[in-house]
Steps between C-alpha positions, in 0.01 A plus 500: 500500500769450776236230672468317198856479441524371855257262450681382193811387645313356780358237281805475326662383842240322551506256228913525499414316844255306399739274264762491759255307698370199462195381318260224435450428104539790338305706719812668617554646126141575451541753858770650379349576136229635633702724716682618195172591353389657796851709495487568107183688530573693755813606347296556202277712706777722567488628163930618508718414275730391757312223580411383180844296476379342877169418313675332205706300747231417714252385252781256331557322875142466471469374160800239638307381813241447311686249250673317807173449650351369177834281493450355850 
């Protein structure tokens, strides 16, 4: 549980870095949702309530790349 947790937030960082960077297109927002993904199931994986709210959060930055990119 602990290593998925860790995992989580690794993505998470991940794709936080990922759109501080720069990108070609909208390639950099497509990364970074799929890093979100990545980190939303493997909070989800967790299966605490305590990271349920990370989930929630996680998934929405997701959902947001993935309008930018469609915007781009």
């Amino acid at each position: 549980m602990a290593d998925q947790l860790a995992r989580a937030e690794d993505f998470e960082k991940k794709a936080e870095k990922k759109l501080s960077g720069w990108g070609l297109f909208g390639s950099k927002f497509k990364d970074a949702a799929d890093l979100f993904d990545k980190a939303a199931n493997s909070f989800q994986l967790t299966k605490s309530c305590t990271t349920c709210l990370s989930m929630d959060t996680t998934m929405t930055r997701m959902a947001e790349m993935q309008r930018r990119r469609r915007l781009s």
